[in-house]
N, C-alpha and C positions, 0 to 999 in steps of 0.2 A: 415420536409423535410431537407436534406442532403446533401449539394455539396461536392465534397471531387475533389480538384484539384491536378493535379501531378507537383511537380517542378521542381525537377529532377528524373534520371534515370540512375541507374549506373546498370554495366553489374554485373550480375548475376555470383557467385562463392562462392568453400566450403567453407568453415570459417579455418583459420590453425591457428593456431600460429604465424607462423613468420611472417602472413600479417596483421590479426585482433588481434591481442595481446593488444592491448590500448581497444581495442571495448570489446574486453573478458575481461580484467580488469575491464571496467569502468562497467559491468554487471553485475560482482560477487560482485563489491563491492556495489552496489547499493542497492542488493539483502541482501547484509549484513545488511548496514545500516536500512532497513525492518525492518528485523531481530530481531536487538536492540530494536528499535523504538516500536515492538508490542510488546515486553518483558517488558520494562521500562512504557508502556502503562497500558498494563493488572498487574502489581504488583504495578502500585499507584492507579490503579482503585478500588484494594481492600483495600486500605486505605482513599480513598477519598470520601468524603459526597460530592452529588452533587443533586442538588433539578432541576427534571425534570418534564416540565410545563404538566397540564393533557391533552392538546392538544397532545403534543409528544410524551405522555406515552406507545401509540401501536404501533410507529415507529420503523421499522428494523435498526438496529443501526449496525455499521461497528465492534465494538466493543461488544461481548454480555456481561450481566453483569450490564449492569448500573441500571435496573431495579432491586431491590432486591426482594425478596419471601417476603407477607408479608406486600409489603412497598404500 
């Protein structure tokens, strides 16, 4: 079950530039940071030994890859 309560409520308008400029910023760079984050993820992923318990072993993992071929 779900309660999802409203707090506020601001009037509804297009997104431009000159009013949401900080909201547009703080989104790309968010988006960036991602970005980085899944890169520097996935290239020490293939460097790293990491010993996953045989409970976890069928778990869908946000990352693929940790599972090796084999292992």
């Amino acid at each position: 079950c779900l309660i999802v309560r409203v707090k506020t409520k601001t009037k509804s308008h297009k997104a431009s530039l000159t009013e949401d400029f900080q909201q547009m910023k703080q989104l790309v760079l968010e988006e960036k940071k991602k970005k980085v984050l899944d890169g520097w993820i996935r290239q020490k992923q293939t460097k790293t030994y990491v010993r996953i318990n045989d409970n976890w072993r069928n778990c869908e993992f946000k990352y693929p890859g940790w599972i090796k071929q084999g292992s």
